[in-house]
N, CA, C and O atoms as a Maestro MAE file, in Angstrom:
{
 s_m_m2io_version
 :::
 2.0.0
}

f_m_ct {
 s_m_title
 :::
 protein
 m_atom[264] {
  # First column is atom index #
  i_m_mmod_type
  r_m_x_coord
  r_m_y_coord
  r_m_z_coord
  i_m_residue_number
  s_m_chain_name
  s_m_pdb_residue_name
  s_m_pdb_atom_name
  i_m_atomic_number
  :::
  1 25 0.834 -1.197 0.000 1 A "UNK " " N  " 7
  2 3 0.000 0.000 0.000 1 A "UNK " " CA " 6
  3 2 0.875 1.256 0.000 1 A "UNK " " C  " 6
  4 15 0.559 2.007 -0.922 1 A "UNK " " O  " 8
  5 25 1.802 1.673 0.698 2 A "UNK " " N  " 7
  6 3 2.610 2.208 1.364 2 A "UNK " " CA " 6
  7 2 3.736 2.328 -0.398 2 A "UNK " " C  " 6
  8 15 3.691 3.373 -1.046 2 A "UNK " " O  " 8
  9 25 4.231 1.649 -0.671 3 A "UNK " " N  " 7
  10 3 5.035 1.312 -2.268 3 A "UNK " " CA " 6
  11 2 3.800 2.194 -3.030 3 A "UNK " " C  " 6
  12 15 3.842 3.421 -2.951 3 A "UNK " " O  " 8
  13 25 3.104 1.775 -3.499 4 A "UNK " " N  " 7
  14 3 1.890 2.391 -4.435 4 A "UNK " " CA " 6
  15 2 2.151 3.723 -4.146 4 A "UNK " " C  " 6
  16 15 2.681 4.368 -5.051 4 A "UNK " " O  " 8
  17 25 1.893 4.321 -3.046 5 A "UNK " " N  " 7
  18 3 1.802 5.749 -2.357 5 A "UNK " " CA " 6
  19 2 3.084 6.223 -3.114 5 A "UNK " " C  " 6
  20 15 3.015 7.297 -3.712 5 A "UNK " " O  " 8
  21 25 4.465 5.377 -3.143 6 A "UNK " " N  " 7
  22 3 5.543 6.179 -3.179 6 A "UNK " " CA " 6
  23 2 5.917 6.539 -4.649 6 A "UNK " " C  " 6
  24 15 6.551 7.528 -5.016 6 A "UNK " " O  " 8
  25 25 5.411 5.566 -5.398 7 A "UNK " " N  " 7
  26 3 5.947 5.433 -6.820 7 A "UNK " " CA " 6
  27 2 4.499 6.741 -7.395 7 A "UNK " " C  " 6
  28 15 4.727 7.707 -8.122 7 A "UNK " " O  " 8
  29 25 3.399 6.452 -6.938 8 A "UNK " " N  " 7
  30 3 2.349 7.784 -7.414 8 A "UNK " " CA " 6
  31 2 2.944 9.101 -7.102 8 A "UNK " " C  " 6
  32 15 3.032 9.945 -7.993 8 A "UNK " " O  " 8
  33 25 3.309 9.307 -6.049 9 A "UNK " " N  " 7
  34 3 4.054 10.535 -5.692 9 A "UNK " " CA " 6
  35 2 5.459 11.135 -6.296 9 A "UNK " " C  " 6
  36 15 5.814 12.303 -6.457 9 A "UNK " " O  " 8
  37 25 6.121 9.889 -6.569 10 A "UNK " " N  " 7
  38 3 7.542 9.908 -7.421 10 A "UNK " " CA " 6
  39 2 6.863 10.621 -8.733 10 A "UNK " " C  " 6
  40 15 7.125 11.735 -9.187 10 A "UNK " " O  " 8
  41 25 6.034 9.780 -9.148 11 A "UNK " " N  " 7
  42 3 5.483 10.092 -10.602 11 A "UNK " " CA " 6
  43 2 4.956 11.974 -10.622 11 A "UNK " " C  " 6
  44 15 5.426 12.903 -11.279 11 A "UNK " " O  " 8
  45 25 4.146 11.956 -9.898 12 A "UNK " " N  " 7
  46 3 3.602 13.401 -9.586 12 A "UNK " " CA " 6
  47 2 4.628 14.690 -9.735 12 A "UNK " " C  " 6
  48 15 4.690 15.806 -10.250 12 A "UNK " " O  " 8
  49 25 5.335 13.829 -8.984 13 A "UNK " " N  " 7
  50 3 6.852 15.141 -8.657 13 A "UNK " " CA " 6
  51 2 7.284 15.013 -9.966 13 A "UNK " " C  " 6
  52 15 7.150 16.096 -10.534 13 A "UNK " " O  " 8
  53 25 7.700 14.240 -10.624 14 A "UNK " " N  " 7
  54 3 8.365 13.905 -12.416 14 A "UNK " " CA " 6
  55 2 7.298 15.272 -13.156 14 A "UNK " " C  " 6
  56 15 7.696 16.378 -13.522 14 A "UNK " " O  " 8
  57 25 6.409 14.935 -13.185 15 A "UNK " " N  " 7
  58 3 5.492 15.728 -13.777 15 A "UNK " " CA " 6
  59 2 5.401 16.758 -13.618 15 A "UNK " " C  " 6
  60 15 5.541 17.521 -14.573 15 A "UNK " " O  " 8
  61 25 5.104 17.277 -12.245 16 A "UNK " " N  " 7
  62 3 5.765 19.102 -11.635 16 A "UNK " " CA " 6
  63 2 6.867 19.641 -12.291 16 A "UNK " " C  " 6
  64 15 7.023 20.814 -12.627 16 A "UNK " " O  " 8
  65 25 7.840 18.425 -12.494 17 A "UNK " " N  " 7
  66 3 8.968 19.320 -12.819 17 A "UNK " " CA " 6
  67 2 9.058 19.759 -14.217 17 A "UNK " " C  " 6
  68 15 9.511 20.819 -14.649 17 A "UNK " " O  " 8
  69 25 8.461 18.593 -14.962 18 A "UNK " " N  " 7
  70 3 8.411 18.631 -16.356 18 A "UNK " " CA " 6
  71 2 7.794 19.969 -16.775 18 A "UNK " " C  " 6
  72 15 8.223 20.721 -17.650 18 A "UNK " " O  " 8
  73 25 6.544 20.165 -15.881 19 A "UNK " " N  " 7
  74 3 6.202 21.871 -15.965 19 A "UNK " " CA " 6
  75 2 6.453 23.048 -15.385 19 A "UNK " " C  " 6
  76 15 5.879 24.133 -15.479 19 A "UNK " " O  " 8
  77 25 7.495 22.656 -14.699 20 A "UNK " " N  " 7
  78 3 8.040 23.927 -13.708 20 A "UNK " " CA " 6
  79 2 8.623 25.633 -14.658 20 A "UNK " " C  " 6
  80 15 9.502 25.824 -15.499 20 A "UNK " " O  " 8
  81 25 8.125 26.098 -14.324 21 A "UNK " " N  " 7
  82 3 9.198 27.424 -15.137 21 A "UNK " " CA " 6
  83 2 8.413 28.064 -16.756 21 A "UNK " " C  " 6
  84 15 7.281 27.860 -17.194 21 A "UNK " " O  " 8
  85 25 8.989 28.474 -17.046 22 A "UNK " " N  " 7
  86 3 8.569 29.234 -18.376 22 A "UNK " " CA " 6
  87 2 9.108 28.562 -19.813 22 A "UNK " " C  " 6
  88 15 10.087 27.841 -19.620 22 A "UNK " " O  " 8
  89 25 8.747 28.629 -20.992 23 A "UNK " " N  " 7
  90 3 10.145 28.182 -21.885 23 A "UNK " " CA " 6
  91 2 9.819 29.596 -22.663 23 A "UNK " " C  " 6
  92 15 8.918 30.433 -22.613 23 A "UNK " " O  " 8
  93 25 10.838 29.442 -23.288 24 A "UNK " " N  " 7
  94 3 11.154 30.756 -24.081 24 A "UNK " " CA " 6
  95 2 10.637 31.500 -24.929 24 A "UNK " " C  " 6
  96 15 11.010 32.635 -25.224 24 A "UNK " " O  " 8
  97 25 9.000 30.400 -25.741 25 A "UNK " " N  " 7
  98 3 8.150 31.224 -26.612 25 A "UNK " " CA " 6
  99 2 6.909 31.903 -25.089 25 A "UNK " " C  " 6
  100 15 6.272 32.900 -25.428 25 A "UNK " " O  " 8
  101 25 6.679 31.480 -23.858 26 A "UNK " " N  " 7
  102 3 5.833 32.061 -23.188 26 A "UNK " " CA " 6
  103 2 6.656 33.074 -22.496 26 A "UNK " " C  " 6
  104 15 6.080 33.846 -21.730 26 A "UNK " " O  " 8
  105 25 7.726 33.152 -22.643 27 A "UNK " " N  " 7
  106 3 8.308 34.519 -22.077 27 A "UNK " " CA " 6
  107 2 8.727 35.783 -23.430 27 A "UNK " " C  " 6
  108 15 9.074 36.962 -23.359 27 A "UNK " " O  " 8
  109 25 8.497 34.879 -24.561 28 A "UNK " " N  " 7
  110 3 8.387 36.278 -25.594 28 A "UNK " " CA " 6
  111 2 7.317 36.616 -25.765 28 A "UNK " " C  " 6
  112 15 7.177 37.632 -26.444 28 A "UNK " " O  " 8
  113 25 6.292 36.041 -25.322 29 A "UNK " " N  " 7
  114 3 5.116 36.258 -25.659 29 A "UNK " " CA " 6
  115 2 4.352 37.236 -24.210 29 A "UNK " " C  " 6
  116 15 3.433 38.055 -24.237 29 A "UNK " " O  " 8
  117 25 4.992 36.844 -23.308 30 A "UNK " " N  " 7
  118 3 4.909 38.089 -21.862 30 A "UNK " " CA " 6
  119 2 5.697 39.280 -22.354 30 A "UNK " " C  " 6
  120 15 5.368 40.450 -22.158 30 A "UNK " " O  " 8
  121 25 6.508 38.974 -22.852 31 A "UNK " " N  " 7
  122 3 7.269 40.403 -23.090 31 A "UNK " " CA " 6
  123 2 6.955 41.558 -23.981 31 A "UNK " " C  " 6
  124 15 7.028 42.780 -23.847 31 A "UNK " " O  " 8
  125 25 6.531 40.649 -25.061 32 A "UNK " " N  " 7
  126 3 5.521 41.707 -26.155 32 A "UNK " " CA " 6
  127 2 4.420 42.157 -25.499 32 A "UNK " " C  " 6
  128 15 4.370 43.332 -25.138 32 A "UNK " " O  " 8
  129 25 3.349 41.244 -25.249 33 A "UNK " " N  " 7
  130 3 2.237 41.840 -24.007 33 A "UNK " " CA " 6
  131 2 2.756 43.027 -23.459 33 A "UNK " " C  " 6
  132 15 2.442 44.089 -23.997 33 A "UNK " " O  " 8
  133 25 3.434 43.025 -22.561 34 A "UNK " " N  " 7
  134 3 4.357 43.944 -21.148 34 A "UNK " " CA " 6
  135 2 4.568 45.171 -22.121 34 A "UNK " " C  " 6
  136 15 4.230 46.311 -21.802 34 A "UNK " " O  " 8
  137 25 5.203 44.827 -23.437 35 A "UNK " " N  " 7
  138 3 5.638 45.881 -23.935 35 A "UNK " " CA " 6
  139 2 4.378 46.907 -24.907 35 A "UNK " " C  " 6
  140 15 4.462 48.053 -25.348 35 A "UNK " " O  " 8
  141 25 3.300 45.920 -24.960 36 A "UNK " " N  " 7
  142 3 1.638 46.741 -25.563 36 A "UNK " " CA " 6
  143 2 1.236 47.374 -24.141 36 A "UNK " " C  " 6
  144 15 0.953 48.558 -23.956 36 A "UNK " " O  " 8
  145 25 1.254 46.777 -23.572 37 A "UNK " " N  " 7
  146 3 0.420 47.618 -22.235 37 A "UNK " " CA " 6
  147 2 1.464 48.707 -22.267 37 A "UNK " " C  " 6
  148 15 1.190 49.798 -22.767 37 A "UNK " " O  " 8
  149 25 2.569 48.469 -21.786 38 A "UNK " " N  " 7
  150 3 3.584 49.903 -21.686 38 A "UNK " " CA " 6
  151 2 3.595 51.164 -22.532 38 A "UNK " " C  " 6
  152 15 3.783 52.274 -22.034 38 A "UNK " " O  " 8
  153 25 3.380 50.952 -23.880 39 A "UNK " " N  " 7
  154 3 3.043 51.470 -25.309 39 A "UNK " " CA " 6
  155 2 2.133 52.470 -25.283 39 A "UNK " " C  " 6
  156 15 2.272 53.630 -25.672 39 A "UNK " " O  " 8
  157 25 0.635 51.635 -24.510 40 A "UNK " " N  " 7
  158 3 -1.104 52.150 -24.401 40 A "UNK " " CA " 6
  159 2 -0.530 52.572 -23.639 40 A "UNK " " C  " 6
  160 15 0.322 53.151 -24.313 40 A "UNK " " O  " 8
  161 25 -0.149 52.877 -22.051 41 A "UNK " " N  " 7
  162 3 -0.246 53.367 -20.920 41 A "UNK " " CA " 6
  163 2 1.025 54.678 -21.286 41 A "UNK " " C  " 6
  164 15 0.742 55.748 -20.747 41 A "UNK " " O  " 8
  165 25 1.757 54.683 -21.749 42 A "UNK " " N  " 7
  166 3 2.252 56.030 -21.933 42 A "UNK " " CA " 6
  167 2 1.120 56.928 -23.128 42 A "UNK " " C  " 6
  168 15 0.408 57.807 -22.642 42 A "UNK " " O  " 8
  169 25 1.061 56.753 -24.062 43 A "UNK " " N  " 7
  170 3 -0.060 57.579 -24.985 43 A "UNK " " CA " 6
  171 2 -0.954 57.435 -23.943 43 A "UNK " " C  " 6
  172 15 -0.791 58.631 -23.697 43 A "UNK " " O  " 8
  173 25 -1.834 57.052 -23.006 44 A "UNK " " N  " 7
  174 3 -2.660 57.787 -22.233 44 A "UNK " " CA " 6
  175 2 -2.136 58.425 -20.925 44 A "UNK " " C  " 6
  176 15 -2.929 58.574 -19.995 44 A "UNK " " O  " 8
  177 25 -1.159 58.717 -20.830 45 A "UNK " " N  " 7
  178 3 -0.466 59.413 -19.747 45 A "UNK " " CA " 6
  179 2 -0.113 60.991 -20.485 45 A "UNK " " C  " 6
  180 15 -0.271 62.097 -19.967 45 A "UNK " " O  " 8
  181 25 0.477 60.625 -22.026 46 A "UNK " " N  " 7
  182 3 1.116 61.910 -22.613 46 A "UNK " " CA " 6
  183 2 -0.281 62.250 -23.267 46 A "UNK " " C  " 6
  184 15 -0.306 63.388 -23.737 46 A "UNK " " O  " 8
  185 25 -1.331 61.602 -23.393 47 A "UNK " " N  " 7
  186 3 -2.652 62.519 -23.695 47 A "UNK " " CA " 6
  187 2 -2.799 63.986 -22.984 47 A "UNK " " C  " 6
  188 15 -2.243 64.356 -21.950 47 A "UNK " " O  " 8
  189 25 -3.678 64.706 -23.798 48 A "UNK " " N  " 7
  190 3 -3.750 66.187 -23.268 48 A "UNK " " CA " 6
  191 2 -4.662 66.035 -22.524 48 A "UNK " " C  " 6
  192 15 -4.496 67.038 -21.831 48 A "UNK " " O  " 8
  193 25 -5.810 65.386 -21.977 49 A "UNK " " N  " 7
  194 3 -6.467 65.563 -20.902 49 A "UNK " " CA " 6
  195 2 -5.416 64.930 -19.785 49 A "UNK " " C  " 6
  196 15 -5.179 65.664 -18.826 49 A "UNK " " O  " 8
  197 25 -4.807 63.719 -19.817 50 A "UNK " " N  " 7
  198 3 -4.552 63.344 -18.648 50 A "UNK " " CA " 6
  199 2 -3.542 64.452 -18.561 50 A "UNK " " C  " 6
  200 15 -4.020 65.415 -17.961 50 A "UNK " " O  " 8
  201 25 -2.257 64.645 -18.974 51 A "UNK " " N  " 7
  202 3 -1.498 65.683 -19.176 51 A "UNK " " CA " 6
  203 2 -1.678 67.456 -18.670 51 A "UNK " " C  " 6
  204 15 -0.874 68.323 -18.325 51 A "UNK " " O  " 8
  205 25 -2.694 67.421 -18.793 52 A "UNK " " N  " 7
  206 3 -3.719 68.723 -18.304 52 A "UNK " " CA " 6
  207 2 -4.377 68.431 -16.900 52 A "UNK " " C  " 6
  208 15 -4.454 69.234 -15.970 52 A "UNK " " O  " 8
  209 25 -4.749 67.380 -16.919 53 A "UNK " " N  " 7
  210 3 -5.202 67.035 -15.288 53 A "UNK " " CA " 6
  211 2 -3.980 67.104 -14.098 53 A "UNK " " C  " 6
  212 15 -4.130 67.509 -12.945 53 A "UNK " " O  " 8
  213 25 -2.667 66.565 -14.748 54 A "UNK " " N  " 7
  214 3 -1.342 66.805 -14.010 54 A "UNK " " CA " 6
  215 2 -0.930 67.634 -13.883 54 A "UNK " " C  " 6
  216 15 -0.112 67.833 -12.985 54 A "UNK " " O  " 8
  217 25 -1.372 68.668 -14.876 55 A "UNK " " N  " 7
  218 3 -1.125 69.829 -14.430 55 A "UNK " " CA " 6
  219 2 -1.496 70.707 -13.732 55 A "UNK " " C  " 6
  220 15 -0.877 71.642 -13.225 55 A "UNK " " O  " 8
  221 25 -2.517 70.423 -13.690 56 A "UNK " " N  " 7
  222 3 -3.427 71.456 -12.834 56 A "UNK " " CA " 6
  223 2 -3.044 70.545 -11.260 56 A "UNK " " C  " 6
  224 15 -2.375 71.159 -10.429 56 A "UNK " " O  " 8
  225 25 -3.392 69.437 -11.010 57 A "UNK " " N  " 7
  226 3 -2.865 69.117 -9.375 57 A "UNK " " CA " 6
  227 2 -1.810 69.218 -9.053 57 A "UNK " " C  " 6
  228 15 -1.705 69.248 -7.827 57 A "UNK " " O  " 8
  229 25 -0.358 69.336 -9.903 58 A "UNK " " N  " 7
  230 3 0.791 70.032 -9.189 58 A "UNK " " CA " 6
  231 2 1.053 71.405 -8.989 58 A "UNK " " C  " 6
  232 15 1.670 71.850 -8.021 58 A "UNK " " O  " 8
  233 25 0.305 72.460 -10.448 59 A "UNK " " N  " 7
  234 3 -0.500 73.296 -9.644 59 A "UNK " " CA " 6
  235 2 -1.013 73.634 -8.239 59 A "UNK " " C  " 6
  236 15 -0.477 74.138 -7.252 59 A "UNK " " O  " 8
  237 25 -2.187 73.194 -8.491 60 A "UNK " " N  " 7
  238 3 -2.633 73.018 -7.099 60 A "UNK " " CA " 6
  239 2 -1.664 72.906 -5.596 60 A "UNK " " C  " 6
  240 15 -1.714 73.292 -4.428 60 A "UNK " " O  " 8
  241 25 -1.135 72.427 -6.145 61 A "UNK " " N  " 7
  242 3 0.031 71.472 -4.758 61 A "UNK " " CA " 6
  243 2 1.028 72.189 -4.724 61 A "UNK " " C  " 6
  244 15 1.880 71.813 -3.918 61 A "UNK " " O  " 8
  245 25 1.363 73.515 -5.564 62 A "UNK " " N  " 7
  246 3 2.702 74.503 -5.803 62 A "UNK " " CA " 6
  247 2 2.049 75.702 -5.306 62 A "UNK " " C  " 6
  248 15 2.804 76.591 -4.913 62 A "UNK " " O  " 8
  249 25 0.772 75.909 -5.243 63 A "UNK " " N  " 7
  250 3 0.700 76.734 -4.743 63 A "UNK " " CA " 6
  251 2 -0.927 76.982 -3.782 63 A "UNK " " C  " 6
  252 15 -1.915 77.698 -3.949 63 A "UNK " " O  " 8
  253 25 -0.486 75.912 -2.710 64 A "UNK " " N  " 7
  254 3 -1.149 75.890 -1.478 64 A "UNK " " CA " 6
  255 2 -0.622 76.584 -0.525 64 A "UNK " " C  " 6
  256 15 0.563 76.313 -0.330 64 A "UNK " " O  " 8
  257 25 -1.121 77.472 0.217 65 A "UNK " " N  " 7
  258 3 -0.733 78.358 1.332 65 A "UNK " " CA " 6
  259 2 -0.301 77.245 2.169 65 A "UNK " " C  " 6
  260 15 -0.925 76.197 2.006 65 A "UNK " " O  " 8
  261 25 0.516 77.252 2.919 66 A "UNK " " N  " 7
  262 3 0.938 77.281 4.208 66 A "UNK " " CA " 6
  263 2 0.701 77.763 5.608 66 A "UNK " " C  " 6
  264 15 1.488 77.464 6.506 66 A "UNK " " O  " 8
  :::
 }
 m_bond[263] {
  # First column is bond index #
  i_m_from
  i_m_to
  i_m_order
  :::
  1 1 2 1
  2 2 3 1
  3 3 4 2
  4 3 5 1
  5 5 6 1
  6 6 7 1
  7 7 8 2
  8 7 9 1
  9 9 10 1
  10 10 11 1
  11 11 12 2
  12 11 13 1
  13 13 14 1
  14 14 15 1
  15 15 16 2
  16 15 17 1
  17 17 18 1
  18 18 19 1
  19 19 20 2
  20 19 21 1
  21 21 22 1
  22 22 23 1
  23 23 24 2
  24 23 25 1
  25 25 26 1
  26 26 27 1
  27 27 28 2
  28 27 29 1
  29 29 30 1
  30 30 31 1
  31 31 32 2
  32 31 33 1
  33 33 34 1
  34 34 35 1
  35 35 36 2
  36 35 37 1
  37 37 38 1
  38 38 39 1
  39 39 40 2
  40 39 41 1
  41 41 42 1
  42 42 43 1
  43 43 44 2
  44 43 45 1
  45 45 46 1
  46 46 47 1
  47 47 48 2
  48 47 49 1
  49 49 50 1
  50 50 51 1
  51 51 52 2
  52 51 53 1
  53 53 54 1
  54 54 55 1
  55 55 56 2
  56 55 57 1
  57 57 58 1
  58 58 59 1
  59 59 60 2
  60 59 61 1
  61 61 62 1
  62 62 63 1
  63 63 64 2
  64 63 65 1
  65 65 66 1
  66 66 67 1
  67 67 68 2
  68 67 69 1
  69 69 70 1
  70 70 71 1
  71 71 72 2
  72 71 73 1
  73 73 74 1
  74 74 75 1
  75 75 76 2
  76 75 77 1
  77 77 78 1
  78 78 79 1
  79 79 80 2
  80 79 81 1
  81 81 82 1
  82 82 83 1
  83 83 84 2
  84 83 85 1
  85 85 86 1
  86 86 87 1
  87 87 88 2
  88 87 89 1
  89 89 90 1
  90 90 91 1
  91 91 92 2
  92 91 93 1
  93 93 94 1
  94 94 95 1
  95 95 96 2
  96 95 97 1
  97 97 98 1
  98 98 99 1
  99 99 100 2
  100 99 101 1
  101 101 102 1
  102 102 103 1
  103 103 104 2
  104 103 105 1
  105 105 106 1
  106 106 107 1
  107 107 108 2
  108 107 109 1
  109 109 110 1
  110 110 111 1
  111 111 112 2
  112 111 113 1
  113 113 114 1
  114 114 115 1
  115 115 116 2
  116 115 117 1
  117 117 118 1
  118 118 119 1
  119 119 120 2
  120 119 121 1
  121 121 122 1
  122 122 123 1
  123 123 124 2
  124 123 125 1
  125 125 126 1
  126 126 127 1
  127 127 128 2
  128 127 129 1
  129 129 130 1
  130 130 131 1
  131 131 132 2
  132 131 133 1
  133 133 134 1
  134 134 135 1
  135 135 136 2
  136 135 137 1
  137 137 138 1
  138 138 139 1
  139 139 140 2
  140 139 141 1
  141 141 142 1
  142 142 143 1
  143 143 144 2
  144 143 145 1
  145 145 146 1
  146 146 147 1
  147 147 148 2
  148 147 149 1
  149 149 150 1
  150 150 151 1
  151 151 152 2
  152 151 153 1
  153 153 154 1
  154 154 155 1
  155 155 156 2
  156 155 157 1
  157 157 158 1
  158 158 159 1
  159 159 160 2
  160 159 161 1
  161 161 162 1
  162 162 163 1
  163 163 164 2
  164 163 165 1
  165 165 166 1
  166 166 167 1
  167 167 168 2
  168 167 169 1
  169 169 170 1
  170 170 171 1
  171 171 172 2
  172 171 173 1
  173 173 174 1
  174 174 175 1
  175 175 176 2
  176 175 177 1
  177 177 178 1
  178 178 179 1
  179 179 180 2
  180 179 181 1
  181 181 182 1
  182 182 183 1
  183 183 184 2
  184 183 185 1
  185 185 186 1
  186 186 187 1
  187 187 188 2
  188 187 189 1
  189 189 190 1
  190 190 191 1
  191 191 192 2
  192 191 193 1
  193 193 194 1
  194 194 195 1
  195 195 196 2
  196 195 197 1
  197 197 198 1
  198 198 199 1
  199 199 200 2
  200 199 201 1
  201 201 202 1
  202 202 203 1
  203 203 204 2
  204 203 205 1
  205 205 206 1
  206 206 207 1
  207 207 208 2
  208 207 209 1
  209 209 210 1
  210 210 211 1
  211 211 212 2
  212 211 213 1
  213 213 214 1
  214 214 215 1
  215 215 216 2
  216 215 217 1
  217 217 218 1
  218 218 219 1
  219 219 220 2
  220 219 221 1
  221 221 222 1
  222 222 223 1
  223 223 224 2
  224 223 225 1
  225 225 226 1
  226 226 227 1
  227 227 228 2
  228 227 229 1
  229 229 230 1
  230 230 231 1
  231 231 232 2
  232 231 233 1
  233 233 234 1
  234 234 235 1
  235 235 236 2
  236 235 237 1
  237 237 238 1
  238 238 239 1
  239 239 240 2
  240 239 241 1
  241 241 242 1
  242 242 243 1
  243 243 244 2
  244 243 245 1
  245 245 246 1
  246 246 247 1
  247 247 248 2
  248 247 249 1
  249 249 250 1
  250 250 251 1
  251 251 252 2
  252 251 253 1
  253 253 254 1
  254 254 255 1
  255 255 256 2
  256 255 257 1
  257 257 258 1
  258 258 259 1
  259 259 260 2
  260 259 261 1
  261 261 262 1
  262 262 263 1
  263 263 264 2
  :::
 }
}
């Protein structure tokens, strides 16, 4: 009973490992992703509303009384 247990578990662990980690087309394929989001998220940062909204709250924040 105890044997059965060990060789299923041996097997299990074989298998974990076989999928452990990344290979190299799912990490080019995170990286392009990473690099579209990065892309979108600056053009809506250097947009003129958001750009204009930053401006006005450091504004704001430059010239709060004390």
């Amino acid at each position: 009973m105890f044997g059965k247990f060990c060789v299923r578990w041996r097997q299990a662990l074989r298998g974990a490992r076989r999928e452990a980690g990344m290979t190299t087309a799912e990490y080019a394929v995170g990286t392009v992703a990473a690099c579209g989001f990065a892309a979108v998220l600056y053009k809506v940062v250097t947009s003129g509303a958001v750009s204009a909204a930053l401006e006005s709250v450091i504004g704001k924040a430059l010239g709060a009384q004390f």
